[in-house]
Each structure stands twice: as structure tokens, then as C-alpha cells.
C-alpha positions in Angstrom: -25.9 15.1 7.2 -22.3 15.7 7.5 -20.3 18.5 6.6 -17.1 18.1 4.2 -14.2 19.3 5.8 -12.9 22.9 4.8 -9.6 22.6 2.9 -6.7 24.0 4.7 -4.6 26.8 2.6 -1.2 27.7 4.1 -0.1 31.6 3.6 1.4 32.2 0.0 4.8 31.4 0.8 7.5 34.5 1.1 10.4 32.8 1.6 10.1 29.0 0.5 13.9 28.2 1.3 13.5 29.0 5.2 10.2 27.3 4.9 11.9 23.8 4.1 14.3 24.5 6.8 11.5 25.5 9.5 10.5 21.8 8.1 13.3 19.8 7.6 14.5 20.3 11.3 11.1 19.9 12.8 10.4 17.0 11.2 13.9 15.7 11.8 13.3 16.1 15.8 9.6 14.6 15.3 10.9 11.6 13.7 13.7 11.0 16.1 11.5 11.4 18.6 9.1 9.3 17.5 11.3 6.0 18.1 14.9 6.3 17.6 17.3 8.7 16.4 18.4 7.1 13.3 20.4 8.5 10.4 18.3 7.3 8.0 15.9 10.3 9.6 17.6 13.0 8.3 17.5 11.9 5.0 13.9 11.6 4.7 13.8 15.0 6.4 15.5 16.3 4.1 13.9 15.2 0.8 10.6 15.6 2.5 11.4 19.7 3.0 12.9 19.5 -0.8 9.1 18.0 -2.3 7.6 20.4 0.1 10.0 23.5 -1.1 9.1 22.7 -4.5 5.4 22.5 -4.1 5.5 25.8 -2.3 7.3 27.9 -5.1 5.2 26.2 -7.8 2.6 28.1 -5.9 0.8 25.2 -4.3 -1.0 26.2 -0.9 -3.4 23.8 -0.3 -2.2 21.4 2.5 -3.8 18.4 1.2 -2.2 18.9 -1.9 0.6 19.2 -0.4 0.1 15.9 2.1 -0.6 14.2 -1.8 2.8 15.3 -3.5 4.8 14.4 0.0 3.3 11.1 -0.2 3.9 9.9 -4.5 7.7 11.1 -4.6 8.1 9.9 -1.5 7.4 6.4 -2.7 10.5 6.7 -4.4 12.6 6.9 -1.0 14.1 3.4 -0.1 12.5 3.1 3.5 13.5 -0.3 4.3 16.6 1.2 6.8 13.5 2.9 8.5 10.6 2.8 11.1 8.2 5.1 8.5 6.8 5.3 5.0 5.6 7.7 3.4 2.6 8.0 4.6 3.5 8.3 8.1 5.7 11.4 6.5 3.5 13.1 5.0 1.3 13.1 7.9 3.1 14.0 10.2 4.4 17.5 7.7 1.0 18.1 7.9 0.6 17.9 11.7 3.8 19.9 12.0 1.9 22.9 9.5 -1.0 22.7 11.4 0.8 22.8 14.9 2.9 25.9 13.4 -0.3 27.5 12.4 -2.5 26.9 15.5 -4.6 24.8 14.6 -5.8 22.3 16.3 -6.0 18.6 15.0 -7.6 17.0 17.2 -11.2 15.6 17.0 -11.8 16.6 13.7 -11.6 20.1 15.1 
């Protein structure tokens, strides 16, 4: 039988402000990167790092929670100007957390 996966709990946040930051402009270059720099990409950067600042000095510390609040209010962002959604943003904040914690994410490892 299979095992569940572990959750994933980020470090209680000390400073949630440079947090959203650290995220806004990494997930900012991802999405650029991704297909084309587009304006459009900074907005959803930017609210993105705002959820994700909220959650974080709410106390929230569990990544899939996290990946869960990204994804409802970002239902909320007009995407039609865009390439994503917001599932494709939320997963890729949580690749970016893992990636800045070390851990891998590939395989199910």
C-alpha cells in the first residue's frame, strides 16, 4: 500500500513583507520566462505575493494550504490578457517554495 504524502510546513515566517517580495519577483521572472514577458505578469505576481503575505501573517505554514488560498482568490483575477490561471500560479509558488527550500520535486520525491 501506498504512503500519503507528508505535508510540507514552511518556517514560521519572520519577516512576511520580504517574503512576498522574495516571491513576487521570482515568480515574476518564472512567468516571463515561461512564455513571454507580458505586463499582465506582474500583476498576477504581485497579487499572488499579496494572498501569499496574508496567509503567512495569519500564521498559515502549511504549503498546501497555501497552494489552496493562491488558487480561490485568485479566481478572482481577470486572466483572459494572460497565458496562466490560477492554477498554473499557485503551482508554480509552490515550486518556487520548494526550490527556495531544497527540496526536490521531482518524482514524488
Amino acid at each position: 500500500m501506498t504512503e500519503p504524502i507528508p505535508p510540507i510546513t514552511l518556517p514560521p515566517a519572520q519577516n512576511p513583507q520580504q517574503e512576498g517580495e522574495w516571491l513576487r519577483d521570482a515568480l515574476a521572472r518564472w512567468l516571463d520566462q515561461e512564455f513571454i514577458p507580458e505586463s499582465v505578469n506582474q500583476q498576477i505576481a504581485h497579487r499572488a505575493s499579496q494572498i501569499f503575505v496574508r496567509q503567512r501573517m495569519e500564521g498559515e505554514n502549511d504549503l498546501g494550504s497555501l497552494v489552496v488560498a493562491i488558487v480561490f482568490e485568485m479566481q478572482t483575477f481577470d486572466f483572459r490578457e494572460s497565458f496562466y490561471s490560477e492554477f498554473a500560479v499557485a503551482n508554480a509558488v509552490s515550486d518556487l517554495l520548494l526550490d527556495s527550500l531544497g527540496i526536490d520535486r521531482c518524482c514524488g520525491q
